[in-house]
C-alpha positions in Angstrom: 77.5 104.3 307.6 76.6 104.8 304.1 73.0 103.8 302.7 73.4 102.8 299.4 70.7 103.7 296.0 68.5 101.5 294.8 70.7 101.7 291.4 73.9 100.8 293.5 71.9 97.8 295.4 70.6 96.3 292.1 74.5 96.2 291.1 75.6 95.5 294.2 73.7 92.5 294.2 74.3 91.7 290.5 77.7 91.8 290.7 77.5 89.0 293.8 76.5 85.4 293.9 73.6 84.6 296.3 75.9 81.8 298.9 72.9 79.9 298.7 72.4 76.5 297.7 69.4 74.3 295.6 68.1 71.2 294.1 64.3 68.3 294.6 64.7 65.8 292.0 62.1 65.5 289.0 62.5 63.7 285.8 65.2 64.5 283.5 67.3 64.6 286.5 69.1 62.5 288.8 67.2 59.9 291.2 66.3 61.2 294.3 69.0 61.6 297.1 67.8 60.8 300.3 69.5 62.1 303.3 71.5 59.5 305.1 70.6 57.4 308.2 71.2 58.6 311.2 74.4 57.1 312.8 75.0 54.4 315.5 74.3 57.0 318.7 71.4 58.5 317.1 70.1 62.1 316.8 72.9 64.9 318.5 70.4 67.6 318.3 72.0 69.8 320.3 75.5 68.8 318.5 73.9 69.8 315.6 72.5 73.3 316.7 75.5 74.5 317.6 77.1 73.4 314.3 74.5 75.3 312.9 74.6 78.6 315.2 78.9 78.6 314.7 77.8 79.6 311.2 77.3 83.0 313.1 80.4 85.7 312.9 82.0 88.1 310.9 83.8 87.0 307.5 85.6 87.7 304.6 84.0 85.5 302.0 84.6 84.0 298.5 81.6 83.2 295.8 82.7 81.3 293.1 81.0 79.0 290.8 82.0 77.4 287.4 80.2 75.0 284.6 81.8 71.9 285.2 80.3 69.7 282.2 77.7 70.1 279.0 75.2 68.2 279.2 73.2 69.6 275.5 75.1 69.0 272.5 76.3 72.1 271.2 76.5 73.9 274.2 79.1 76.0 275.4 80.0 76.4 278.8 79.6 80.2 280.5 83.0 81.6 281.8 83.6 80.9 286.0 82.0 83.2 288.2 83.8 84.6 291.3 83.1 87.5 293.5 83.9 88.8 297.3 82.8 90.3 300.2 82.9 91.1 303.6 79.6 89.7 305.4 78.0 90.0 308.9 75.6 86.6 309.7 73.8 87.0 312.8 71.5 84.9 315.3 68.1 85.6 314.7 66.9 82.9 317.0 68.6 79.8 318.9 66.1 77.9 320.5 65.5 73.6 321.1 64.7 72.7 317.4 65.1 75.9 315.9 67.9 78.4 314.6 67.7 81.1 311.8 70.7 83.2 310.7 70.7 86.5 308.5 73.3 87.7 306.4 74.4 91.6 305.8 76.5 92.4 303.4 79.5 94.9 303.8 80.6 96.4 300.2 83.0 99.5 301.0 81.6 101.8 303.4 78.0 100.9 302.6 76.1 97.7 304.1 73.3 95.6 302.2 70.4 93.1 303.5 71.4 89.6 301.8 69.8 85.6 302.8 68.5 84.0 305.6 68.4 80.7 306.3 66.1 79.1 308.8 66.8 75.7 310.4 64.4 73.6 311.9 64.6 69.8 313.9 62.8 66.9 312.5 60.2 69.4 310.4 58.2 67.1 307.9 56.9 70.1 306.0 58.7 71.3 303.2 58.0 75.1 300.7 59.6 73.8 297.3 60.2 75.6 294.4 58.3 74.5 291.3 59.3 76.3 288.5 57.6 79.2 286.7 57.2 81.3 290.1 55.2 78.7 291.8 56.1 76.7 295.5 54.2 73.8 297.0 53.9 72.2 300.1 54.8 68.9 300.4 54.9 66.2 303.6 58.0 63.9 304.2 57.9 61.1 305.7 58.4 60.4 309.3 61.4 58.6 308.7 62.8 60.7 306.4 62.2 63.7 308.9 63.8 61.7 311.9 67.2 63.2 312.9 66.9 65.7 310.0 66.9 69.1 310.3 65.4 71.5 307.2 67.0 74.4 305.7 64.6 76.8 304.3 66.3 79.9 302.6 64.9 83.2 301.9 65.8 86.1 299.6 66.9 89.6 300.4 63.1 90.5 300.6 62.7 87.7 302.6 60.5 85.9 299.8 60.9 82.3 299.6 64.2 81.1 297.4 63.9 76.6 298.5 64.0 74.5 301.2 65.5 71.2 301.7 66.5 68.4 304.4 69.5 66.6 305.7 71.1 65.4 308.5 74.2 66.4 310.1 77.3 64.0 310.8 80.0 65.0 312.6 83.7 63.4 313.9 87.0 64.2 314.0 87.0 66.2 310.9 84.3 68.8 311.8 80.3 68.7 311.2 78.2 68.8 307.6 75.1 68.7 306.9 74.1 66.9 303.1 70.5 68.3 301.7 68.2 66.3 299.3 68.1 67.3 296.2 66.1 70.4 296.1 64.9 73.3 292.9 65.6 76.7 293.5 64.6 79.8 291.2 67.8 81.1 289.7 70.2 83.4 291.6 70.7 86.5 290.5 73.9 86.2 289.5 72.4 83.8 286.8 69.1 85.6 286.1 70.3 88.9 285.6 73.1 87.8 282.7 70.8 85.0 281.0 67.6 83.5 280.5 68.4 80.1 278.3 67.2 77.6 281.4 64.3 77.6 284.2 65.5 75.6 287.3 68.4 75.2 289.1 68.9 71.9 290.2 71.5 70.3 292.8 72.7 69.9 296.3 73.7 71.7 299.3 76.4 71.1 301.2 77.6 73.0 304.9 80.7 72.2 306.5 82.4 73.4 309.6 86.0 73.9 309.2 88.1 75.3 311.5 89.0 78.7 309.6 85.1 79.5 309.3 82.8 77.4 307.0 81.8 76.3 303.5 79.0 76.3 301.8 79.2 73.8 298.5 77.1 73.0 296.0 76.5 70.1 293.2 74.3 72.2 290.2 72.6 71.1 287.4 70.7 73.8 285.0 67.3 72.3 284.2 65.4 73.7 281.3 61.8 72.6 281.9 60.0 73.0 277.9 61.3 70.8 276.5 62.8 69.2 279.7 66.3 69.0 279.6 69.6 69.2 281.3 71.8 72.5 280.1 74.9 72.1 282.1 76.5 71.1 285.2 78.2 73.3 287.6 79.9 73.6 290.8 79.7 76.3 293.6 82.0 76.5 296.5 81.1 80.1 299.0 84.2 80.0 301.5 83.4 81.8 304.9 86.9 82.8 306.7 86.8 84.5 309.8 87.4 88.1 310.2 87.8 90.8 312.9 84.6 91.8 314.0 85.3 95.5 313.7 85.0 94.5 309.5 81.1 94.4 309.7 80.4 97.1 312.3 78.6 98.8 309.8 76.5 95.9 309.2 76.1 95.0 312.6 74.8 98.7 313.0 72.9 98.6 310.0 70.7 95.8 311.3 71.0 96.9 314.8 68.6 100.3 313.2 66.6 98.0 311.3 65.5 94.5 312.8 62.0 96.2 314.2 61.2 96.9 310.2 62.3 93.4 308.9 60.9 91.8 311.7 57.6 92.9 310.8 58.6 91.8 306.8 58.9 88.1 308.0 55.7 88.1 309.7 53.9 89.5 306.6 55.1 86.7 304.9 54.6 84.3 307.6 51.2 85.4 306.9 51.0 85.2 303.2 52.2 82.0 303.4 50.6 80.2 306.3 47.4 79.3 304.9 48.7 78.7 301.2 50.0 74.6 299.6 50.4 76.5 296.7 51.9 80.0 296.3 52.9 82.0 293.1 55.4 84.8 293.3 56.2 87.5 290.9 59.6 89.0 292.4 59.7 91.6 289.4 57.2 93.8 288.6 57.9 96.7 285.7 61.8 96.4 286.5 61.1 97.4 289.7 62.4 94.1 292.3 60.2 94.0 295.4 63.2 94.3 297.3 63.3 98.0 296.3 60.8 99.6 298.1 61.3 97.6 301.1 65.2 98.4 301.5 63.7 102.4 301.2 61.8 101.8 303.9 63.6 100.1 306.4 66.4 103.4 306.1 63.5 105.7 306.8 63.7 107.4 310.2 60.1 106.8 310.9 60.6 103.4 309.8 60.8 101.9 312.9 57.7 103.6 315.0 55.9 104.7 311.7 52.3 103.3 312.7 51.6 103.2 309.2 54.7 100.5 308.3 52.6 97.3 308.4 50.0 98.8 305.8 53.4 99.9 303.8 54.7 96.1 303.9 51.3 94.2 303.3 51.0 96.5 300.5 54.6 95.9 299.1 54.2 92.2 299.1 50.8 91.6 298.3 51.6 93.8 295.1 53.8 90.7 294.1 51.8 87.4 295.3 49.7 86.2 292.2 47.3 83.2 292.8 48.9 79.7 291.4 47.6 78.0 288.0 47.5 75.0 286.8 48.8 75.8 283.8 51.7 77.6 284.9 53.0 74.8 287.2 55.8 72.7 286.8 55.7 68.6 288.0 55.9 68.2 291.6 59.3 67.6 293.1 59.7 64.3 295.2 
């Protein structure tokens, strides 16, 4: 199995859209979309786990995204953008009211750590992006939280990227699952190539199908000073099944390396337990906080290293600034 750079990685992950999806609506964009009622029988809970856990598998997967409409005068829509892969997602953890699913990338003979997403049953609190590096905390209602499960989606450093809520649906034509509308920082296919808008704006859409799954989303590109829409854009990531032997070296990768990322998440289960308010600088002198961390986790000692949890609360904390006023954005409802 081959271990890629840190130059290769930063391409690697250039070169490929983040299957992840966004949107919380503020002014300047659409009204608020609530997630739907809950049908005639009710909450399916369990229904709607295993909908979630058959995201699990090996696939062959399709990225691709394209400005649909200009919303600014004089503004000319960016070319499409489509990439593929080969990608392992795993179960992290399938319990009542709970499921969380990481993603490994396979690219050639070399494997690389991509999202997680974290599901959780009738969860009223919400992390939501902000804008200008900042997330909040914010309470739903108890009726907007029954039967809804929230999605809460993490970065290759497993930083925070958005979190949103929905509720499943299923019948004869498979399961999906609808979010609010919900900000997200931009991916990096976007943020790498251009800096001419702050938030990305939309909705997230998962659906079952019987070749694998979709993941689709309805964008906007929100430019915060002054406030204004950019342009609109769709984003369909098509998950089709493959043979399993396709992300063996993914499956080994992570196999050598959950002890080290386990501990990750719990740093930043720490960082962000006590914190409404947290403010995030994910790059630092060109260098991504993803860098050191993907070093690490390769090491040999990584994994029984007693000095690893100093390593990672020093890697992150190097990259969590304290929130101000005057660098936040209006609150997402």
């Amino acid at each position: 199995m081959q271990i890629y750079s840190k130059t290769t990685v930063v391409n690697i992950l250039a070169l490929l859209a983040l299957s992840t999806g966004c949107a919380s609506s503020q002014e300047g964009t659409s009204a608020p979309r609530a997630a739907s009622a809950p049908g005639p029988g009710g909450c399916d809970a369990r229904r709607d786990a295993a909908a979630i856990a058959a995201m699990a598998g090996s696939y062959d997967v399709d990225f691709s995204f394209e400005e649909t409409a200009a919303l600014t005068p004089g503004y000319e829509k960016h070319g499409a953008h489509r990439s593929v892969a080969t990608e392992l997602v795993t179960l992290l953890e399938h319990t009542p009211g709970r499921v969380s699913l990481q993603h490994v990338l396979v690219v050639g003979s070399g494997v690389v750590k991509h999202w997680r997403q974290d599901w959780s049953f009738e969860d009223r609190e919400l992390l939501e992006f902000r804008g200008r590096g900042v997330w909040t905390r914010r309470l739903i209602a108890p009726e907007a939280a029954h039967c809804a499960w929230t999605q809460a989606v993490f970065g290759v450093d497993d930083s925070p990227r958005y979190e949103g809520y929905g509720r499943w649906t299923h019948d004869a034509r498979g399961s999906v699952w609808e979010s609010n509308e919900t900000w997200r920082p931009l991916p990096r296919r976007e943020y790498t190539t251009r800096n001419d808008y702050d938030v990305l704006v939309g909705v997230n859409r998962h659906r079952i199908t019987t070749a694998g799954w979709e993941h689709e989303q309805d964008n906007v590109k929100l430019v915060l000073e002054p406030r204004h829409l950019l342009a609109r854009e769709h984003g369909l990531n098509s998950y089709t099944r493959t043979k399993a032997a396709e992300t063996r070296p993914a499956s080994v990768y992570w196999q050598s390396t959950a002890p080290f990322w386990k501990q990750v998440r719990a740093e930043w289960a720490r960082v962000l337990a006590p914190r409404d308010r947290l403010s995030l600088q994910v790059e630092m002198a060109d260098n991504p906080i993803h860098e050191p961390l993907f070093e690490r986790a390769t090491a040999k000692s990584a994994a029984d290293d007693a000095s690893v949890t100093a390593f990672i609360h020093e890697a992150v904390a190097k990259y969590v600034l304290e929130a101000s006023p005057a660098t936040e954005a209006a609150a997402p409802h």
